[in-house]
C-alpha positions, 0 to 999 in steps of 0.5 A: 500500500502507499498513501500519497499526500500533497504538501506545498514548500511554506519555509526555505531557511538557508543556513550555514553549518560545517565547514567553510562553504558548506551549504544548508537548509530547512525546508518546511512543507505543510498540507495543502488545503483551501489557504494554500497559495495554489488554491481552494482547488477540488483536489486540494480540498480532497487532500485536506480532508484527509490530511487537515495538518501536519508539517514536515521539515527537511534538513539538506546539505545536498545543494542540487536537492535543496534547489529542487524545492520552489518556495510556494510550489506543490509536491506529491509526497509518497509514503512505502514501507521501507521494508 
């Protein structure tokens, strides 16, 4: 089985961390629903149904996967069991 869940980027924090030139970032998301910069959209609205709060947080020092996420912008997010 996997859950699926739709979360937009509401927090980019760049920081710096390790040594010279190191990169880092928190990266914040949290659930779509109706106040969601993209919209009260019917999708958006079945997603908050089922998934009305939360909020996930990354730490990434990976410079190519911390500009990969958009302030603002939507992503799927997939839940497997690992094992």
């Amino acid at each position: 089985m996997t859950v699926r869940a739709k979360f937009w980027v509401k927090e980019i924090k760049h920081a710096h961390q390790g040594p010279p030139n190191a990169v880092y970032a928190d990266v914040k998301l949290a659930p779509c629903y109706g106040a969601y910069p993209g919209g009260d959209s019917e999708e958006n609205k079945s997603f908050a149904k089922y998934t009305p709060s939360g909020e996930i947080t990354l730490g990434i020092t990976n410079p190519d996967a911390i500009g990969f996420f958009e302030l603002g912008k939507a992503y799927y997010i997939d839940f497997t069991p690992a094992a």
